[in-house]
KETITI-995263 format. One record per residue: residue number from 1; residue in one letter; chain; z, x, y of N, C-alpha, C, O in turn. Coordinates in steps of 0.2 Angstrom, whole numbers, plus 5000, padded with zeros to 4 digits. Layout:
N
<pt k="NUM" r="a" c="A" n_z="Z" n_x="X" n_y="Y" ca_z="Z" ca_x="X" ca_y="Y" c_z="Z" c_x="X" c_y="Y" o_z="Z" o_x="X" o_y="Y"/>
...
END
This chain:
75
<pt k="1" r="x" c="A" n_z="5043" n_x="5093" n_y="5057" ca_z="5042" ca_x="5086" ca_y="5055" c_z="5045" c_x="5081" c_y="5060" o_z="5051" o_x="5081" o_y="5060"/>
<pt k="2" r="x" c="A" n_z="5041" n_x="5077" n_y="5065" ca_z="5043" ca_x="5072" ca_y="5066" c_z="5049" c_x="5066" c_y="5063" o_z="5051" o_x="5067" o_y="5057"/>
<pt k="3" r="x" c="A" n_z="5051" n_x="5063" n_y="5067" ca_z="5057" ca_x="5060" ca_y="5066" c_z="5054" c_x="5055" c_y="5063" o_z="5057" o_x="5052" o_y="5058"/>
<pt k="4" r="x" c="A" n_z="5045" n_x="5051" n_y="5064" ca_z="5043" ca_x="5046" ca_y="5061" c_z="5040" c_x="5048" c_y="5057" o_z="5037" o_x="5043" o_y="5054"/>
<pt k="5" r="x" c="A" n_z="5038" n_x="5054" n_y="5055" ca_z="5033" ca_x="5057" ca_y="5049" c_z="5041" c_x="5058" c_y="5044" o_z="5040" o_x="5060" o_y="5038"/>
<pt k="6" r="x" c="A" n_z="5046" n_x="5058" n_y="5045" ca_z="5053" ca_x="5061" ca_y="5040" c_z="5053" c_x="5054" c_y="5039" o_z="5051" o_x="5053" o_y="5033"/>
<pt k="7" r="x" c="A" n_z="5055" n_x="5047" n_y="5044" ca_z="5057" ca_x="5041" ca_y="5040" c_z="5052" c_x="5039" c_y="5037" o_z="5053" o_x="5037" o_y="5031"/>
<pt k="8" r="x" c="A" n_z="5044" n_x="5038" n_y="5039" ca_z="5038" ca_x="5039" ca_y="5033" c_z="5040" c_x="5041" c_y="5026" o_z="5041" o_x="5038" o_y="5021"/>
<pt k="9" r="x" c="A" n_z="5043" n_x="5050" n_y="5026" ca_z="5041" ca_x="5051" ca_y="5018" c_z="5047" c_x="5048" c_y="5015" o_z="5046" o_x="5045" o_y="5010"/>
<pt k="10" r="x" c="A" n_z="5054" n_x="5049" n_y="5019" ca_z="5059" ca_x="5042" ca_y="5016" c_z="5057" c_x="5037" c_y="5011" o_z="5058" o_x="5037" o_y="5005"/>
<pt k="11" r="x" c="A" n_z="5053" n_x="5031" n_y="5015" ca_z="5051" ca_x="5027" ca_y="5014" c_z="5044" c_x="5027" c_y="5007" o_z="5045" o_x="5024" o_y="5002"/>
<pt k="12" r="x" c="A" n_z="5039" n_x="5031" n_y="5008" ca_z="5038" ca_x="5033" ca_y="5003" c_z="5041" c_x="5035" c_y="4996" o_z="5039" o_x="5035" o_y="4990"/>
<pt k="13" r="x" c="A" n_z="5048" n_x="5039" n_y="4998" ca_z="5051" ca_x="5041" ca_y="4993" c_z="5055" c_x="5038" c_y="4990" o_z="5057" o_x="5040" o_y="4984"/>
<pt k="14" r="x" c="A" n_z="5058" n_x="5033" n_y="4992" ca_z="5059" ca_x="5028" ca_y="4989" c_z="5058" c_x="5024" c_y="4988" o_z="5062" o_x="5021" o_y="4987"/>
<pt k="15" r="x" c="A" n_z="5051" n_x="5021" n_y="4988" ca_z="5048" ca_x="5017" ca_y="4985" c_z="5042" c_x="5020" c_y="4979" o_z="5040" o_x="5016" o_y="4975"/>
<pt k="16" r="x" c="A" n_z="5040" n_x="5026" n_y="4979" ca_z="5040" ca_x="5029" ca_y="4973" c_z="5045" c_x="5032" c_y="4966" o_z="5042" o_x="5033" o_y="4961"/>
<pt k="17" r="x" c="A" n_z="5053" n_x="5032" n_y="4968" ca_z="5057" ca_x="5031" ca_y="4961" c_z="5058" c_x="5024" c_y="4962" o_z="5057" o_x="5022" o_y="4956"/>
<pt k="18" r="x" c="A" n_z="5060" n_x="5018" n_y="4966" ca_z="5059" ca_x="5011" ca_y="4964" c_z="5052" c_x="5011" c_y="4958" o_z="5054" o_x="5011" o_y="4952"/>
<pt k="19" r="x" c="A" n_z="5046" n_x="5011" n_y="4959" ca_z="5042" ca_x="5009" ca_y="4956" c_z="5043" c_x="5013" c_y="4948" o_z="5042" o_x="5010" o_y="4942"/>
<pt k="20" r="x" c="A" n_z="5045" n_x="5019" n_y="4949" ca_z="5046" ca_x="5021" ca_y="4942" c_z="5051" c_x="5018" c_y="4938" o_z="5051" o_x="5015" o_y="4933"/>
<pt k="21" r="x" c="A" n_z="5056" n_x="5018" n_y="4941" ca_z="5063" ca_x="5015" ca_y="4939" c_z="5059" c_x="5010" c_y="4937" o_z="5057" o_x="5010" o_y="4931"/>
<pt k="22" r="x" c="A" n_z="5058" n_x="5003" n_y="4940" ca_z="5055" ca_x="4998" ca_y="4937" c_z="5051" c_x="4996" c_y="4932" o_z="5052" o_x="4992" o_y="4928"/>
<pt k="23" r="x" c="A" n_z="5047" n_x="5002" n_y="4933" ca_z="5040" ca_x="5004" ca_y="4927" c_z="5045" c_x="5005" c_y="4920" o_z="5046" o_x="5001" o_y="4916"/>
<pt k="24" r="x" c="A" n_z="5047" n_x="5008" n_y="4921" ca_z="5054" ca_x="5013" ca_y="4914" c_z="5057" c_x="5006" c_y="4910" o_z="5058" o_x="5004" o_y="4905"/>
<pt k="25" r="x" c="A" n_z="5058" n_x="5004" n_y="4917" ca_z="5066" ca_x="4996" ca_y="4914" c_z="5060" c_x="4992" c_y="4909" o_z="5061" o_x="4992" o_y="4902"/>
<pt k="26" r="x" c="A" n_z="5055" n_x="4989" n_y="4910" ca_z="5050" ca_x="4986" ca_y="4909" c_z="5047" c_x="4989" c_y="4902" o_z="5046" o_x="4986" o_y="4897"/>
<pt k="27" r="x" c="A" n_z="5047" n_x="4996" n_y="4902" ca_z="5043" ca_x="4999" ca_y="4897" c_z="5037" c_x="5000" c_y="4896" o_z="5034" o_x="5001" o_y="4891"/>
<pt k="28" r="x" c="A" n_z="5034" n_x="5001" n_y="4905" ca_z="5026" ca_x="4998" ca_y="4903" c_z="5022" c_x="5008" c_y="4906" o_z="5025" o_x="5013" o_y="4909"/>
<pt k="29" r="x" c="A" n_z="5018" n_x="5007" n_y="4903" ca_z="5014" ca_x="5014" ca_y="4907" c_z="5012" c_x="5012" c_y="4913" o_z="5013" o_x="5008" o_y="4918"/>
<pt k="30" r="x" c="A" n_z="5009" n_x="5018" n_y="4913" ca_z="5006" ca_x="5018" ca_y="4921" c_z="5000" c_x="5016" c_y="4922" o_z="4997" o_x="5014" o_y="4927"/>
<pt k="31" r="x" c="A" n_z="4998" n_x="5015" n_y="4914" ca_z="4990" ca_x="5011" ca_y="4914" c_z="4991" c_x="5003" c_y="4915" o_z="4986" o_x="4999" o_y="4917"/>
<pt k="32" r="x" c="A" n_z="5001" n_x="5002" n_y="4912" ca_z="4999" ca_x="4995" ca_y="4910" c_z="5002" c_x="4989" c_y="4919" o_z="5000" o_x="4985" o_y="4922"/>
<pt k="33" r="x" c="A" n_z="5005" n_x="4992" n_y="4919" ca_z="5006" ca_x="4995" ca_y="4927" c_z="5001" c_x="4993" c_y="4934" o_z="5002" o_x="4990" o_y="4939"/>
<pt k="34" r="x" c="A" n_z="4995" n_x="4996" n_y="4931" ca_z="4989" ca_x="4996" ca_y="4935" c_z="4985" c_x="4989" c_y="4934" o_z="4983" o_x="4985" o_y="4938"/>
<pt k="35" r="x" c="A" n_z="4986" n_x="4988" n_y="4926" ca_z="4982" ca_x="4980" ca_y="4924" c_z="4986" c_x="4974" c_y="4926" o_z="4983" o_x="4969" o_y="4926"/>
<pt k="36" r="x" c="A" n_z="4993" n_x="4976" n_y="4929" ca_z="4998" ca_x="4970" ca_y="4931" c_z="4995" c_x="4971" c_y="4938" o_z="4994" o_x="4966" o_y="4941"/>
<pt k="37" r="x" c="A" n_z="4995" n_x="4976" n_y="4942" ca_z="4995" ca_x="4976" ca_y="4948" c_z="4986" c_x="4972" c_y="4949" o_z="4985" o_x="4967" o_y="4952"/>
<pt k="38" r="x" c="A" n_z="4981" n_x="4975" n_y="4946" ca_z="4973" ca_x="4970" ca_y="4945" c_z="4975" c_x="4965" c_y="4944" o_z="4976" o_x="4962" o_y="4949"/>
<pt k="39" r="x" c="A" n_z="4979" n_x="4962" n_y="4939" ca_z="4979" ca_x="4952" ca_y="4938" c_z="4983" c_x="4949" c_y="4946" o_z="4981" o_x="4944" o_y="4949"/>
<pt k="40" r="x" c="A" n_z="4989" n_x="4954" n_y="4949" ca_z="4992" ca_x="4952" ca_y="4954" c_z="4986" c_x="4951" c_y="4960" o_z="4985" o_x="4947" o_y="4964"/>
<pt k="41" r="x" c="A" n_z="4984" n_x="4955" n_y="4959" ca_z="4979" ca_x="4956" ca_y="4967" c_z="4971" c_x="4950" c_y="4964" o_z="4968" o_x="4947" o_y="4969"/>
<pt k="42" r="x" c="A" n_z="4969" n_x="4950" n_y="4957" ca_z="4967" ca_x="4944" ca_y="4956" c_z="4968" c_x="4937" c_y="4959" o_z="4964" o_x="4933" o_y="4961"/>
<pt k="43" r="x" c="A" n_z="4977" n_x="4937" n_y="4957" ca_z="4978" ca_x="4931" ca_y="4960" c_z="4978" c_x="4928" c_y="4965" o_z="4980" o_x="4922" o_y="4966"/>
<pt k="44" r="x" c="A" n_z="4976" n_x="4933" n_y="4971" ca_z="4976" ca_x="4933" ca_y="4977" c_z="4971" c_x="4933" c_y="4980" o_z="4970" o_x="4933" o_y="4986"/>
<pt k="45" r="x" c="A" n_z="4965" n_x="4933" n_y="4976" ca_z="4958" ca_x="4932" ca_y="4978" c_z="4956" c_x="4941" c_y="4978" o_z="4950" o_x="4940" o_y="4978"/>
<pt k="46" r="x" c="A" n_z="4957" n_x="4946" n_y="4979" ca_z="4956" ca_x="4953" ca_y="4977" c_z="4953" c_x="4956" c_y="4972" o_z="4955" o_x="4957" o_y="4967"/>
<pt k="47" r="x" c="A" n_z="4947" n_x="4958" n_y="4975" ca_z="4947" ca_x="4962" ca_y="4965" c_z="4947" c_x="4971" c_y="4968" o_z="4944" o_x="4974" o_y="4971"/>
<pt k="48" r="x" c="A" n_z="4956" n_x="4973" n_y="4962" ca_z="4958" ca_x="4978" ca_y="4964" c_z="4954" c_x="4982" c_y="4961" o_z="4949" o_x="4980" o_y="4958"/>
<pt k="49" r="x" c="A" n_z="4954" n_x="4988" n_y="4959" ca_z="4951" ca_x="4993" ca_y="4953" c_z="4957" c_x="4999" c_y="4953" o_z="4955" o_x="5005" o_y="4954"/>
<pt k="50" r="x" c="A" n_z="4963" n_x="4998" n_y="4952" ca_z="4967" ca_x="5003" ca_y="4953" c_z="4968" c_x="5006" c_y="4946" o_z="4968" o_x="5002" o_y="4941"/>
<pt k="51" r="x" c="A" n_z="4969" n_x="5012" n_y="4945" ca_z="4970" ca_x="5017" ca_y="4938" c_z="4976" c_x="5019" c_y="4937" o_z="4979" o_x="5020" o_y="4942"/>
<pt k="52" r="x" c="A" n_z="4978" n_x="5020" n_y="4931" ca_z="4982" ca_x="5025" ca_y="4928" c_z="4984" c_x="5030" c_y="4933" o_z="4989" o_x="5031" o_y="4936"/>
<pt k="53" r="x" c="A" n_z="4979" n_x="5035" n_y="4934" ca_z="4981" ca_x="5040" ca_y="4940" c_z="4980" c_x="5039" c_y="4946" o_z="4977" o_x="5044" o_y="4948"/>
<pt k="54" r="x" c="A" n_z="4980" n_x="5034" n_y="4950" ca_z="4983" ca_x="5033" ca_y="4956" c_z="4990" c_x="5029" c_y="4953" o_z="4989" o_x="5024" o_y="4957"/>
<pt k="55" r="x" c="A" n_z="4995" n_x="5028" n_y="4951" ca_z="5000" ca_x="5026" ca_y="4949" c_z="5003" c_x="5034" c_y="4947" o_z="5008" o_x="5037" o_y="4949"/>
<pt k="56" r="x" c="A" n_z="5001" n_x="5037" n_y="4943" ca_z="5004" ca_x="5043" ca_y="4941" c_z="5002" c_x="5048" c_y="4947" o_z="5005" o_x="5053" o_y="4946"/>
<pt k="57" r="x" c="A" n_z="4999" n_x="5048" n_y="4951" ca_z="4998" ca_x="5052" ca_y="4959" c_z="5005" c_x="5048" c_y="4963" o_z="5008" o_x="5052" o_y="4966"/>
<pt k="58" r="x" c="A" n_z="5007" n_x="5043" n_y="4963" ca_z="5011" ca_x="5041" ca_y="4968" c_z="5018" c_x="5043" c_y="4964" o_z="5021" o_x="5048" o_y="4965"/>
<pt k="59" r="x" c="A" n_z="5018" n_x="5040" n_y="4961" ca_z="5024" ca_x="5044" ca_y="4956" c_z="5025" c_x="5052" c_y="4957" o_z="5029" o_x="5056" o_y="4959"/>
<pt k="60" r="x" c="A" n_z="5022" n_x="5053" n_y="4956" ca_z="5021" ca_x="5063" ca_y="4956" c_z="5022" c_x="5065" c_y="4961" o_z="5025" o_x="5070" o_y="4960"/>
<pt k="61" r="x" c="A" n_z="5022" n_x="5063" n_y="4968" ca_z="5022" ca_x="5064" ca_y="4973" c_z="5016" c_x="5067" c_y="4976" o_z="5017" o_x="5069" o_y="4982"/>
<pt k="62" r="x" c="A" n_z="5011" n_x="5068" n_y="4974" ca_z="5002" ca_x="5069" ca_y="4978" c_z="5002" c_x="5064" c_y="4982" o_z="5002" o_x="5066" o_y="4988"/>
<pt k="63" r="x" c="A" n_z="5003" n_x="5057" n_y="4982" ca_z="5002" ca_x="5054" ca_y="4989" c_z="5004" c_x="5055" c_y="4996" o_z="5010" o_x="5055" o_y="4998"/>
<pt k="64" r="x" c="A" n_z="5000" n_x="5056" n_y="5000" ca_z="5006" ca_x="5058" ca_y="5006" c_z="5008" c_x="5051" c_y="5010" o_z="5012" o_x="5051" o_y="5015"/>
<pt k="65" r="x" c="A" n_z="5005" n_x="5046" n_y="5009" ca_z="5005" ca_x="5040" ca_y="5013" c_z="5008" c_x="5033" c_y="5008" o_z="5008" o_x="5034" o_y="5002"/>
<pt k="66" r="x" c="A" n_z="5010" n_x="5028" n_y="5010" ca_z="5008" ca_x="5021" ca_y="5007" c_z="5004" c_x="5018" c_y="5006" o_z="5002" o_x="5013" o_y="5009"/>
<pt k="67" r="x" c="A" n_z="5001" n_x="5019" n_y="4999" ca_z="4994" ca_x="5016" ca_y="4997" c_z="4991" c_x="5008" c_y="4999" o_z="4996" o_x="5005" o_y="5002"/>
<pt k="68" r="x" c="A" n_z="4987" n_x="5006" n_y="5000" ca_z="4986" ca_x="5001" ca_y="5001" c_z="4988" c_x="4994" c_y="4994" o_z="4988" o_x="4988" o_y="4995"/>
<pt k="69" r="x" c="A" n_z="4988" n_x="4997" n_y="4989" ca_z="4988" ca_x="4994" ca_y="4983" c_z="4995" c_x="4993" c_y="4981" o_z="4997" o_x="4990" o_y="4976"/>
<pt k="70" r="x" c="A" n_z="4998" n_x="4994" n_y="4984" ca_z="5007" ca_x="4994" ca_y="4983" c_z="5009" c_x="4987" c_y="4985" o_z="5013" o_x="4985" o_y="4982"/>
<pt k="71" r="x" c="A" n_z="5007" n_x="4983" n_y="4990" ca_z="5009" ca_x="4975" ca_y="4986" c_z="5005" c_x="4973" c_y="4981" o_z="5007" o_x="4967" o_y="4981"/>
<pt k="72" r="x" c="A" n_z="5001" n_x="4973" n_y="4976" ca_z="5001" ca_x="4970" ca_y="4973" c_z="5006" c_x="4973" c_y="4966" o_z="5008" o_x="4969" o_y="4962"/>
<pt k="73" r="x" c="A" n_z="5007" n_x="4980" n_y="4966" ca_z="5011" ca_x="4985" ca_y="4961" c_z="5018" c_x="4980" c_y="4962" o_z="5020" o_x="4977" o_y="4957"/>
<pt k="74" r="x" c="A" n_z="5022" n_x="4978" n_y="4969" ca_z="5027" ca_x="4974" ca_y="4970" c_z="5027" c_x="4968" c_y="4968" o_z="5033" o_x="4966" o_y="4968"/>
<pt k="75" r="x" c="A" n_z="5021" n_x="4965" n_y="4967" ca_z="5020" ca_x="4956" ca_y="4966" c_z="5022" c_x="4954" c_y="4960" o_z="5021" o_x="4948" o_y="4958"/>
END
C-alpha cells in the first residue's frame, strides 16, 4: 500500500467511526441518517437519493473510497 492509498484509508476510517459515533449519540438509524443527509443536500439545491445501505456500506467498511454524499451526512 502506498503511503497515499494508507493516509486515504486513515481518513476514510475515521471518518466512518466519526459518522457512527454521531449516528449512535443522536439515536438515529442509518435510514434516519440518510433522510437528514436528503433534506441537507435539499437545502442546497441537490436532490440526493441516498439509502439506508449506502450508510450501512460505509459504516461496514465496503466502501473503499470517500463517498461523494458525505458532505451533506456532515451538514
Amino acid at each position: 500500500m502506498t503511503r497515499m492509498a494508507a493516509e486515504e484509508f486513515q481518513r476514510l476510517e475515521a471518518m466512518r467511526q466519526s459518522m457512527r459515533r454521531e449516528r449512535c449519540l443522536r439515536n438515529w438509524t442509518a435510514a434516519r441518517l440518510a433522510q437528514e443527509a436528503c433534506k441537507a443536500a435539499k437545502n442546497r439545491g441537490v436532490d440526493l437519493h441516498l439509502k439506508q445501505q449506502s450508510i450501512s456500506a460505509l459504516e461496514l467498511g465496503r466502501l473503499k473510497s470517500i463517498p461523494y454524499w458525505i458532505e451533506y451526512v456532515n451538514a
